[in-house]
VMD Tcl script that draws the C-alpha trace (Angstrom):
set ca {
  {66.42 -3.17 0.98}
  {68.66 -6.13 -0.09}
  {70.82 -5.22 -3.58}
  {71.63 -7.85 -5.53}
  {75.08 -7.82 -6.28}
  {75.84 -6.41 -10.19}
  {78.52 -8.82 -11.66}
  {81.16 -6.85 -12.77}
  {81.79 -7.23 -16.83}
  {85.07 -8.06 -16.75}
  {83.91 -11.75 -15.83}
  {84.99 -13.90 -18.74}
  {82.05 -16.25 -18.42}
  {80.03 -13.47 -19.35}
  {82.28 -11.88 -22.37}
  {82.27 -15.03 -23.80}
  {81.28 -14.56 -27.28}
  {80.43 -10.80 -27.47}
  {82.90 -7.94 -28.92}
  {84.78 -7.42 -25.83}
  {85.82 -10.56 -24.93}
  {87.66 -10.67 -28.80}
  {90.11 -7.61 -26.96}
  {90.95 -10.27 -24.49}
  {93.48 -12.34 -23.71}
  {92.36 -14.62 -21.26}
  {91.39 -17.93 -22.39}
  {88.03 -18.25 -22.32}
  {86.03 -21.43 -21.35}
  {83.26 -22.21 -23.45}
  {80.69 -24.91 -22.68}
  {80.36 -27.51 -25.44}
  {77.94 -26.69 -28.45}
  {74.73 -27.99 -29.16}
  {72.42 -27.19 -32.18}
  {69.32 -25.34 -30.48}
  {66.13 -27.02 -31.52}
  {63.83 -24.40 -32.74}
  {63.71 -22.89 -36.51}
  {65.63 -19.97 -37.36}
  {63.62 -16.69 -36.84}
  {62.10 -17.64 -33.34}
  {61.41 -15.55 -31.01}
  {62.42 -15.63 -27.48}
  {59.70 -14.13 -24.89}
  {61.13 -11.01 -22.87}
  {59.56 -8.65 -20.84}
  {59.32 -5.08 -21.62}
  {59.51 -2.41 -18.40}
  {58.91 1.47 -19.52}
  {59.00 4.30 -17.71}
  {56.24 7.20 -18.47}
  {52.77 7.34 -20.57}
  {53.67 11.00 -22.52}
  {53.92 11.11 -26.16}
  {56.71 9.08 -25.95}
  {55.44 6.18 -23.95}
  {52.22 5.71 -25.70}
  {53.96 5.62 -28.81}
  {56.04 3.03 -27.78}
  {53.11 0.78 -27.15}
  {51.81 1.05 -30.10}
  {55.50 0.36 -31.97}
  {56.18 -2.61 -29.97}
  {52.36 -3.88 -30.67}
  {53.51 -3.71 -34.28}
  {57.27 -4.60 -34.17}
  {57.47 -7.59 -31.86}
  {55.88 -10.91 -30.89}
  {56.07 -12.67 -27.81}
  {56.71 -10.00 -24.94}
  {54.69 -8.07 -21.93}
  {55.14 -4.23 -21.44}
  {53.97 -2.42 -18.81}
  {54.51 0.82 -18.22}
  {54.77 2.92 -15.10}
  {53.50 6.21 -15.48}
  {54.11 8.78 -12.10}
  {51.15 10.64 -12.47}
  {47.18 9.98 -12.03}
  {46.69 9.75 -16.05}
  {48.36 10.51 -18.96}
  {49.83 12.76 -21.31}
  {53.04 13.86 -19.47}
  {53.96 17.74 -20.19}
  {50.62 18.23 -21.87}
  {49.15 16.96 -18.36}
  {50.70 18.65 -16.39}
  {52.11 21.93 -17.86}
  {48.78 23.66 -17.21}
  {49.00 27.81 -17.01}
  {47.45 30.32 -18.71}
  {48.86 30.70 -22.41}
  {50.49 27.37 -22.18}
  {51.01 25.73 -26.32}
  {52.84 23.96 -28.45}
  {55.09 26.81 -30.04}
  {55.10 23.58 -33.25}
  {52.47 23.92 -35.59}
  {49.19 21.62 -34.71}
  {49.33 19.56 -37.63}
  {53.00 18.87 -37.49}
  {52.94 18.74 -33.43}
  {51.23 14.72 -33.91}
  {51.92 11.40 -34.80}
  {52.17 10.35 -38.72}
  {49.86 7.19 -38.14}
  {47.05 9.63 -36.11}
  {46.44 12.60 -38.34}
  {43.99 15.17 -36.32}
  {42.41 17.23 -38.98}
  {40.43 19.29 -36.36}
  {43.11 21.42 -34.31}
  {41.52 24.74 -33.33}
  {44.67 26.45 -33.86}
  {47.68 26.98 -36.00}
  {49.64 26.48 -32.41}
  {47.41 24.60 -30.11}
  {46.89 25.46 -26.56}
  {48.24 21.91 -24.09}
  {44.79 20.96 -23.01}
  {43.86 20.36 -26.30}
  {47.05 18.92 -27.03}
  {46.48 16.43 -23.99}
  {42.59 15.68 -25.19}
  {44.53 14.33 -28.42}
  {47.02 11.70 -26.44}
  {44.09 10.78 -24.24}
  {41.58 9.68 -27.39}
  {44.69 8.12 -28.39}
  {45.28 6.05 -25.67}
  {41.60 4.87 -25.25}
  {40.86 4.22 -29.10}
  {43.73 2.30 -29.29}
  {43.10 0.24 -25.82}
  {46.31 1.09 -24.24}
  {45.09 1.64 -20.64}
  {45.98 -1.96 -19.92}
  {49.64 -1.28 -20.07}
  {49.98 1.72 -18.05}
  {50.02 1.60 -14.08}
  {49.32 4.98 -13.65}
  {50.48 7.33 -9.99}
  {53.11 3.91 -9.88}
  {56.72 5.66 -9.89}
  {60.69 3.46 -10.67}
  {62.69 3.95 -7.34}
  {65.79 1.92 -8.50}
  {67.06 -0.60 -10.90}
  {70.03 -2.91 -10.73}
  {71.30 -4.79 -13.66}
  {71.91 -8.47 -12.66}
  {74.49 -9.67 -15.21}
  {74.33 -13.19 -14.16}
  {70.44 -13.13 -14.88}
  {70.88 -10.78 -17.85}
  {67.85 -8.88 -16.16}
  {67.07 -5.83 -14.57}
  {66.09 -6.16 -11.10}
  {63.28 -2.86 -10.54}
  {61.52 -1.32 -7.32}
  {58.71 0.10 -7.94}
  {56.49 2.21 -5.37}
  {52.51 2.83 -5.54}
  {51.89 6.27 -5.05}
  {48.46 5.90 -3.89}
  {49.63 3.49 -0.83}
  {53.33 4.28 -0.23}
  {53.87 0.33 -0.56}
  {57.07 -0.55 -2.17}
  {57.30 -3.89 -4.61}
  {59.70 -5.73 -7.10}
  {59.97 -5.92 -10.26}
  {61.94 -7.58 -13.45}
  {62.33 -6.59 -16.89}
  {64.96 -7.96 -19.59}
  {65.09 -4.17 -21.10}
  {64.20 -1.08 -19.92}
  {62.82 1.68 -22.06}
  {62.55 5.65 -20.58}
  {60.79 7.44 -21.77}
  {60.43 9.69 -19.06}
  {61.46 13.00 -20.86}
  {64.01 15.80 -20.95}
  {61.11 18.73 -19.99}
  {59.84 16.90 -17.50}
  {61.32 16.97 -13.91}
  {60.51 21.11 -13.00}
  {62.90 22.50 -10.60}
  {62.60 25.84 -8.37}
  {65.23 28.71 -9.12}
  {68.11 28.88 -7.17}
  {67.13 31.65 -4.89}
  {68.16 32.07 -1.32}
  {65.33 31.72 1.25}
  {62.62 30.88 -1.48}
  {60.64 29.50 1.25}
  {60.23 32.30 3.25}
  {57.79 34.09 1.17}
  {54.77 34.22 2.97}
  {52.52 34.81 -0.42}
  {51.66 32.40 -3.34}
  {54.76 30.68 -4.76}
  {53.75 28.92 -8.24}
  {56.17 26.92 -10.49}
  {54.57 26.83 -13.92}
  {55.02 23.11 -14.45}
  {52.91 22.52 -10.87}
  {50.38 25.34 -11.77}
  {47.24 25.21 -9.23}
  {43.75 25.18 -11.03}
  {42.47 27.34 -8.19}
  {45.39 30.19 -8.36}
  {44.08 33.82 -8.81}
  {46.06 36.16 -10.47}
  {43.41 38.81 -10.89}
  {43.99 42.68 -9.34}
  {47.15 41.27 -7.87}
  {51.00 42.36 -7.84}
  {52.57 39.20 -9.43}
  {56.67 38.32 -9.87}
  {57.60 36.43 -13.08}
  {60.74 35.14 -12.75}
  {62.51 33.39 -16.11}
  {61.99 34.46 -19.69}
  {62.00 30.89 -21.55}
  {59.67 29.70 -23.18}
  {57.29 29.16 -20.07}
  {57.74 32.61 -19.39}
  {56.96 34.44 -22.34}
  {54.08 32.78 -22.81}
  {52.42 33.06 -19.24}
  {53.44 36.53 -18.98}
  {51.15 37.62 -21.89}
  {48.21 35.51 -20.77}
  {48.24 36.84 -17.33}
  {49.03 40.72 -17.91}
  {45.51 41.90 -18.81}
  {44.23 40.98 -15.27}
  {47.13 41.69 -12.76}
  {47.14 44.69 -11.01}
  {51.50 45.31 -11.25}
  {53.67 42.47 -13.26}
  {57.46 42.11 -12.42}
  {58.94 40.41 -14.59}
  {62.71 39.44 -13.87}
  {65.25 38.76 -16.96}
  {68.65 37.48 -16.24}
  {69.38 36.93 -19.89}
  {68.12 38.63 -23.37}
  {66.24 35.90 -25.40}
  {65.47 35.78 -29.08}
  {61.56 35.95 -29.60}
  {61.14 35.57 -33.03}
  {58.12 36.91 -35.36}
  {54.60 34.69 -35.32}
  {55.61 31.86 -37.33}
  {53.20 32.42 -40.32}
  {54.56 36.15 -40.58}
  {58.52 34.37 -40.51}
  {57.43 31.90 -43.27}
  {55.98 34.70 -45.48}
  {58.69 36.97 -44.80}
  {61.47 34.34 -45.41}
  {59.86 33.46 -48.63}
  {59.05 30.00 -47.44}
  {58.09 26.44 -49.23}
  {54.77 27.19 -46.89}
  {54.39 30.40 -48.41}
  {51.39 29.32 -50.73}
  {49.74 27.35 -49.20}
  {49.63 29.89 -45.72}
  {47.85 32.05 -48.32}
  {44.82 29.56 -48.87}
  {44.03 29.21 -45.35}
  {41.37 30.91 -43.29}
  {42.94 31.82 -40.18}
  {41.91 34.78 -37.49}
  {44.17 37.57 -36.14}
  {44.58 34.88 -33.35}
  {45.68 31.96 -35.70}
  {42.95 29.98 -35.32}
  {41.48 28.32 -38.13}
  {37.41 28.99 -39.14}
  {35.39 26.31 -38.87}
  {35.45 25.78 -42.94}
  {38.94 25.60 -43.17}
  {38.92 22.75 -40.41}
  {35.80 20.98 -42.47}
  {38.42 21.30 -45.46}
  {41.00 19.77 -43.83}
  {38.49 16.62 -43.00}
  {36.58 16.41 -46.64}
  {39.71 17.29 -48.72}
  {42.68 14.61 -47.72}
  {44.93 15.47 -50.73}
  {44.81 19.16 -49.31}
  {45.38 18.09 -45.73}
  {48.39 16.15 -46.92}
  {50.19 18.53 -49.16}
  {49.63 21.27 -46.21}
  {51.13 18.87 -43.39}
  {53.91 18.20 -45.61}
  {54.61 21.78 -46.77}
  {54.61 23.26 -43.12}
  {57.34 19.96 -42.22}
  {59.28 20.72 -45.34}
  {59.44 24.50 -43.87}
  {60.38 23.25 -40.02}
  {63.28 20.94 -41.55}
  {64.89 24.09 -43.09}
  {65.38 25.88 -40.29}
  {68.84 24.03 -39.00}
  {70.70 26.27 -41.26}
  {69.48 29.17 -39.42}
  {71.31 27.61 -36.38}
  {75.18 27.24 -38.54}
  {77.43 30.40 -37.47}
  {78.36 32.84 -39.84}
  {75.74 31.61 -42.75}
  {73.85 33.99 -44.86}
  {70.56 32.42 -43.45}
  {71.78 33.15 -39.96}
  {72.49 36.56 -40.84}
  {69.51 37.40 -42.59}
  {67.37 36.13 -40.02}
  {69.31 37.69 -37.22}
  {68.33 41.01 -39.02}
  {64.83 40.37 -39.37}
  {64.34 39.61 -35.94}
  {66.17 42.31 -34.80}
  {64.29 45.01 -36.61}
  {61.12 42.86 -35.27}
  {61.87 43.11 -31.56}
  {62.74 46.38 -31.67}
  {59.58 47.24 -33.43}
  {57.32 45.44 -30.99}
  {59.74 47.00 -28.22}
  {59.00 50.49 -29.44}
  {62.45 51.18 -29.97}
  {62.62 51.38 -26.67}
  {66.34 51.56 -25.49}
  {66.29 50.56 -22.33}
  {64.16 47.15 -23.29}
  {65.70 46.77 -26.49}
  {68.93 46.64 -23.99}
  {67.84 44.01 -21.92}
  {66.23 41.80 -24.12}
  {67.79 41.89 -27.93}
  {70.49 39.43 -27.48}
  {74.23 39.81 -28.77}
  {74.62 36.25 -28.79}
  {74.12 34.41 -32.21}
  {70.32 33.53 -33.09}
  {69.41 30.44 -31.88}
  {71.79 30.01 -28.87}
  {68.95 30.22 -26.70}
  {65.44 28.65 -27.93}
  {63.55 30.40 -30.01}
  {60.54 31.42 -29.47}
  {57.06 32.88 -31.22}
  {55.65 34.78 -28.16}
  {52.68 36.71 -29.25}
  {52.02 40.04 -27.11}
  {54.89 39.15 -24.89}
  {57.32 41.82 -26.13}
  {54.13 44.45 -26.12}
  {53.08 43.72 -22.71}
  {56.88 45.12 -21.60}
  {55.87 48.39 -22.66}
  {52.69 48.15 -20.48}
  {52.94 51.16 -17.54}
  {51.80 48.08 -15.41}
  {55.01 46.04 -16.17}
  {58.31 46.81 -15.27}
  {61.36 44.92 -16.21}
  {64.07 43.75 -13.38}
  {67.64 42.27 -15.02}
  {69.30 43.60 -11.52}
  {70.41 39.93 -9.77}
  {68.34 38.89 -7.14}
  {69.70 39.11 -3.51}
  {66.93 36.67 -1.82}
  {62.98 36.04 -0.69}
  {62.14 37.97 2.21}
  {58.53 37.83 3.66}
  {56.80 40.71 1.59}
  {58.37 39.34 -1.82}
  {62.21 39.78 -3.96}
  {64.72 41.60 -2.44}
  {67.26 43.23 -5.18}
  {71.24 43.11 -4.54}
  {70.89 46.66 -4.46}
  {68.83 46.15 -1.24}
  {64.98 47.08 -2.78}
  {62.55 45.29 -2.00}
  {59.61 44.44 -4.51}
  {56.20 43.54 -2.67}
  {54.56 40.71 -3.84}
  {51.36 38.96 -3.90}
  {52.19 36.02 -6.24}
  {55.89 34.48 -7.52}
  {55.95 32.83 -10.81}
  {58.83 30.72 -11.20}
  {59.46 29.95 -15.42}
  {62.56 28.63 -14.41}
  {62.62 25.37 -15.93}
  {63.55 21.86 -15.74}
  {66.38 19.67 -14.40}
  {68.26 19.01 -17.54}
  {71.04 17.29 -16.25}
  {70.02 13.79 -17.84}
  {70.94 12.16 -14.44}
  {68.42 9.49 -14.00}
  {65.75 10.42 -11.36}
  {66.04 6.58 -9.44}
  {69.39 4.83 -8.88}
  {70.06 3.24 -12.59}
  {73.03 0.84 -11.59}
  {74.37 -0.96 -14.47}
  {78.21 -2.53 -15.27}
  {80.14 0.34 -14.06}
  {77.85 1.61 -10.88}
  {75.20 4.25 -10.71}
  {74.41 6.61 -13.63}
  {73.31 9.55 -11.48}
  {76.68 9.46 -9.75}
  {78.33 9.25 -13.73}
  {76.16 11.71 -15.21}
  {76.57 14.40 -11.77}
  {80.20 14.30 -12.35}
  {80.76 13.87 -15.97}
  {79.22 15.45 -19.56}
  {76.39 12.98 -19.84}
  {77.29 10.67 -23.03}
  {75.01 8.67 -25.13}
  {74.37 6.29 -27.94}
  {72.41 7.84 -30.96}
  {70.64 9.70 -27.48}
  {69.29 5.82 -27.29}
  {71.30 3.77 -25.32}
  {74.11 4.30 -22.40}
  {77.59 2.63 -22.15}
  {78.13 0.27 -19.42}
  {73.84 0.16 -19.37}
  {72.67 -3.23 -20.99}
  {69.20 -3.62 -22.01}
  {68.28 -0.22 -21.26}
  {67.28 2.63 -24.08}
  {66.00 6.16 -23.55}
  {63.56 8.04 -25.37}
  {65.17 11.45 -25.97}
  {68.32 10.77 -23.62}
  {71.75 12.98 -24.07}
  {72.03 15.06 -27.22}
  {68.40 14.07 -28.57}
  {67.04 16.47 -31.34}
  {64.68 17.66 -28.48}
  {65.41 21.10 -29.84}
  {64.70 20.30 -33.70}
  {60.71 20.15 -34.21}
  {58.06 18.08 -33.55}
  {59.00 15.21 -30.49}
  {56.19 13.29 -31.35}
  {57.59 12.61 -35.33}
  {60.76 11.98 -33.22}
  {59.83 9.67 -31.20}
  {58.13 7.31 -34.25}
  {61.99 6.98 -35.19}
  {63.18 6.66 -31.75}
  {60.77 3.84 -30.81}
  {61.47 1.92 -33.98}
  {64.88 1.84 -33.47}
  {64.46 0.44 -30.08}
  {62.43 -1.90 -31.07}
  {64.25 -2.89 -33.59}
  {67.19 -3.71 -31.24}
  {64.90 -5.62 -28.90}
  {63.30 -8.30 -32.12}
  {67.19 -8.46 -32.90}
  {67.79 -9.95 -29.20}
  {64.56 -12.21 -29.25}
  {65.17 -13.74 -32.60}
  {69.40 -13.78 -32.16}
  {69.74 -15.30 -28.84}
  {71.13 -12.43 -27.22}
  {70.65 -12.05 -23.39}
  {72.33 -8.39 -23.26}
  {72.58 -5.63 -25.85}
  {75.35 -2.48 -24.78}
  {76.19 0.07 -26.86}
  {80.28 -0.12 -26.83}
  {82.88 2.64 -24.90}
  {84.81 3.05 -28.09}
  {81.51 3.58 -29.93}
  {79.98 5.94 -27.88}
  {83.69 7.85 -27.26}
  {83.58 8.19 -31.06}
  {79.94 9.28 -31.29}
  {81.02 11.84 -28.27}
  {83.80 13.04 -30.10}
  {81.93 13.75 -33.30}
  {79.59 16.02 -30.91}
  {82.37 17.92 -29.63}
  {83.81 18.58 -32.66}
  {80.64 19.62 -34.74}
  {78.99 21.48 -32.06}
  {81.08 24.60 -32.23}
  {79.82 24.94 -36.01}
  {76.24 25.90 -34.49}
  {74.99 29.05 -32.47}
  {74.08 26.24 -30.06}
  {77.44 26.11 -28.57}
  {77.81 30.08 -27.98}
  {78.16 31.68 -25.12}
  {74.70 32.27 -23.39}
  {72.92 30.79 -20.91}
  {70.49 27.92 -21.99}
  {69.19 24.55 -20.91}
  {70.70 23.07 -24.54}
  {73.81 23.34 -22.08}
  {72.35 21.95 -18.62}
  {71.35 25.42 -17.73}
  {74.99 26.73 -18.09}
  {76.83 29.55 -20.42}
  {79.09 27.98 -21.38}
  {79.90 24.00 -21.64}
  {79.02 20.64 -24.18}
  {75.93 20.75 -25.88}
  {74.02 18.02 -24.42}
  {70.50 18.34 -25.15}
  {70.61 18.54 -28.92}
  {71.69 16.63 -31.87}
  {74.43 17.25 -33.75}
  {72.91 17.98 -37.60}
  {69.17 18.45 -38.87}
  {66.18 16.71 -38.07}
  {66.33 14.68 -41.50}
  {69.56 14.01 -40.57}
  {69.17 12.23 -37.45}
  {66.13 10.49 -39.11}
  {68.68 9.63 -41.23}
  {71.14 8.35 -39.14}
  {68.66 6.01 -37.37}
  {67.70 4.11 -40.19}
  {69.97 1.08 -40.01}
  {71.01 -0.80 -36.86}
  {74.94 -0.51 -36.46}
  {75.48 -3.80 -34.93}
  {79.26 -3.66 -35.20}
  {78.82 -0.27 -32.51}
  {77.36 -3.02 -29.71}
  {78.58 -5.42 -27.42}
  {76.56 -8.90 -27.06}
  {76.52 -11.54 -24.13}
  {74.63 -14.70 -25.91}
  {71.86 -17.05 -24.02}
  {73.32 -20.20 -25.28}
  {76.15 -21.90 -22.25}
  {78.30 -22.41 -25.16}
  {78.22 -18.40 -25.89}
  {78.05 -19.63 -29.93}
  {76.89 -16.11 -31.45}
  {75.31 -18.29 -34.64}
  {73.33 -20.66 -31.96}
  {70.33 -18.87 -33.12}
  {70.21 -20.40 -36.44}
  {69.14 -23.70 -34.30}
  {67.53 -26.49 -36.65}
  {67.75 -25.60 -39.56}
  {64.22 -24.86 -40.86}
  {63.01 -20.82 -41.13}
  {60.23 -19.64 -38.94}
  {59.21 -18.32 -42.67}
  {58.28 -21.57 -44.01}
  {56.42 -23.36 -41.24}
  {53.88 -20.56 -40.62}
  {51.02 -21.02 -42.80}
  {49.81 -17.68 -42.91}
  {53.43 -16.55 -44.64}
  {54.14 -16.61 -47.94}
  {57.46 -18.40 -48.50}
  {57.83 -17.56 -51.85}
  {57.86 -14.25 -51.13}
  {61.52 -13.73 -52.81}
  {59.66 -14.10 -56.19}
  {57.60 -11.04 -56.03}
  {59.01 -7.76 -57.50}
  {59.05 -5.92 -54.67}
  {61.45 -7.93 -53.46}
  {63.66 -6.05 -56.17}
  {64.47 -3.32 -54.21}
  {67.57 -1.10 -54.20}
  {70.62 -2.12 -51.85}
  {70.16 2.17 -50.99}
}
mol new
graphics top color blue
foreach p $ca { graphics top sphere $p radius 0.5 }
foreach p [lrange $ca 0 end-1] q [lrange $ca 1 end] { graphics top cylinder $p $q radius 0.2 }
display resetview
């Protein structure tokens, strides 16, 4: 397939009149100036490329519906519909470990969850109504799957190939930005087990769980006690005949969350107390009829619950009083539900700090341990023979079924060759601590963002509340382009060095950056912190709220490279449309605080 060749940014014709070319030397040739005939305010038509139709993607439609004018999106989503994890994380026990009523978007309250923690089909039935009541289908290409993109600097366009997984055929593409929002929890990876193919039973990945798989009266591996794990395991131990379940490391399950928030003396505390909830947390049909009929109830409980989630970062700061009050409480809870017994307590009460790994609610999990029909393997796996797991101390297990909980590739490498200024990402991000802007936007990557990308608050709450912020921000960035004359947008190195070294300094405050073995640190004990954000929810919130345009790097659409081209002929886009009202400045609101 023919490349086109990626023009590298040291080219003076294209510094001309951005940031970088200011630390230069050179003499720059300029073309002469010319005052661009168009208003002030108009905007330049671009076209919008994203990649994947989860939470993330259809939220991004709907932002960009609302944020810009004169553009095309499409999106490409890999799989036959969508809802990304909540399509295809399927097995038994699989939910949202967020509260329901937090675990949506702010502009589509759903006042009808079953559930205090709804199960992912249900969760996927929500982005689906979504995505057909707000006529989104003609944006997606769904089973259509990014192979590659090149940045073409000369072009100031990204140069895509695309491939239809229905057909196989292969086509091309072109998109002035790129937006991925492919997800972090997305790309499912088998453990690293010798001879894994050699099992001559059923071999099941809970991301790729078959619809057809029986578990019943059989002797069934799990392997991997995230938060896949501990949720499967319960849901499946009532009908196996003999569950293995293999721990490599101890993981903090924490109390049911409505127990936590009444035990921690919560700002939910009240208000848990007024709802009608079963032993199983899910919520009688009157309480869901309040929820619909009484709005100013609805609200103050959504809010109370969020209030409650946003406290819980100081849990996660070593050494605090919260952190060591909690780390009791959980304790004495594990060991309770463990029956004080020693040799489980052993292997699955961490010494680590709380939080290291991901919490978890897991509801019968730590019970079903103590079953006679489970035992618990933390001895290190040799290999996969034929009948099932062989041990490093040479016994073999017999299986019927292998459940691999083992996760996701967390790497952040880009799953297609992303080549931008400085060559391909996945070779960068393979070798190096992936680095990012505001998790938004990549150095050396013009026009492309990501939706959660490297050290994203994927850890803090609720992604689809995330995700409003993201998406704004981005789109921000783009109207700032259309209506600025900008042809490429780049975060700068010395921005995102400083950004990086803020992380790496802060980090080491938090439990996050213990040792322990977690996917916050690419799956490895010890290492950066790149999957999480350094501070609180509210805080990143926070910290996206204004566009730092003195952190990015600009290459201008005018020959003459004249940053303040855009102001063209001197009449505002404000005063010749007649549906705007140009005396807006006069109204009071327009008295608003600097802060």
């Amino acid at each position: 397939m023919t490349r086109r060749k990626v023009t590298p940014i040291a080219s003076n014709h294209f510094l001309a009149g951005s940031n970088i070319a200011n630390t230069r030397t050179n003499h720059i040739v300029r073309e002469p100036y010319s005052v661009l005939e168009q208003p002030l305010g108009t905007a330049k038509h671009v076209r919008i490329v994203g990649i994947g139709a989860g939470a993330s993607g259809l939220n991004t439609i709907r932002t960009l519906r609302r944020g810009l004018k004169n553009y095309e999106h499409i999106i490409y989503e890999k799989n036959s519909k969508v809802g990304g994890t909540w399509f295809e994380n399927r097995y038994p026990g699989c939910k949202c470990d967020v509260p329901s009523h937090n675990y949506q978007f702010s502009w589509r309250p759903n006042p009808e969850w079953s559930s205090f923690f709804s199960p992912a089909d249900e969760i996927e039935k929500y982005l689906d109504r979504i995505c057909e009541e707000e006529h989104m289908t003609d944006a997606i290409k769904t089973r259509h799957k990014v192979i590659g993109a090149w940045w073409d600097e000369s072009r100031g366009l990204w140069d895509l190939s695309i491939q239809n997984l229905e057909t196989g055929e292969q086509f091309r593409d072109h998109a002035n930005f790129i937006i991925d929002a492919s997800g972090i929890l997305n790309n499912w990876k088998w453990p690293e087990i010798p001879n894994l193919d050699t099992f001559q039973g059923e071999l099941i990945h809970t991301a790729n769980w078959p619809k057809d798989f029986d578990y019943a009266n059989k002797t069934v591996a799990v392997i991997g006690n995230g938060s896949s794990g501990i949720q499967v395991l319960p849901a499946i131990h009532p009908a196996v005949k003999k569950l293995y379940h293999f721990v490599r490391t101890p993981t903090w399950v924490i109390p049911p969350r409505i127990m936590a928030m009444m035990m921690m003396d919560s700002p939910a505390k009240s208000i848990l107390s007024q709802l009608e909830l079963d032993k199983d947390e899910n919520f009688s049909a009157a309480q869901i009829e309040k929820f619909k009929n009484d709005p100013e109830f609805y609200k103050k409980f959504v809010k109370t619950i969020e209030l409650d989630l946003n406290g819980a970062f100081a849990v996660l700061l070593n050494g605090g009083p919260t952190q060591q009050f909690a780390t009791k409480v959980v304790i004495q809870w594990m060991t309770a539900c463990l029956g004080g017994d020693e040799k489980l307590c052993k292997a699955l009460i961490p010494t680590f700090p709380l939080g290291c790994r991901r919490m978890t609610p897991a509801p019968g999990y730590l019970e079903a341990l103590r079953s006679p029909t489970t035992e618990v393997i933390t001895e290190g796996i040799a290999g996969i023979v034929r009948e099932g797991i062989q041990l490093e101390s040479g016994r073999i297990i017999e299986l019927d079924a292998i459940i691999c909980a083992t996760g996701f590739d967390t790497s952040f490498a880009p799953r297609f060759p992303l080549v931008g200024r400085n060559g391909n990402v996945q070779d960068k991000f393979r070798a190096e601590t992936p680095r990012s802007y505001m998790s938004c936007a990549l150095p050396g990557v013009p026009n492309y963002f990501t939706v959660m990308g490297p050290n994203a608050p994927i850890g803090h709450g609720s992604v689809f509340t995330l995700t409003e912020h993201i998406s704004r921000y981005i789109t921000r960035a783009i109207h700032k382009c259309q209506v600025e004359g900008i042809k490429a947008i780049c975060p700068s190195d010395a921005a995102v060095a400083d950004y990086s070294a803020h992380i790496t300094s802060f980090m080491p405050r938090t439990s996050w950056a213990a040792s322990c073995s977690s996917w916050f640190k690419g799956g490895k004990a010890d290492g950066p912190v790149t999957a999480l954000h350094p501070g609180s929810r509210i805080h990143f919130f926070h910290m996206l709220e204004h566009f730092r345009g003195e952190d990015w790097e600009y290459v201008y659409d005018h020959p003459s490279a004249n940053r303040f081209n855009y102001l063209g002929n001197g009449f505002s886009t404000k005063e010749l449309d007649p549906t705007f009202d140009s005396t807006w400045y006069l109204e009071p609101s327009a008295d608003t605080p600097l802060l």
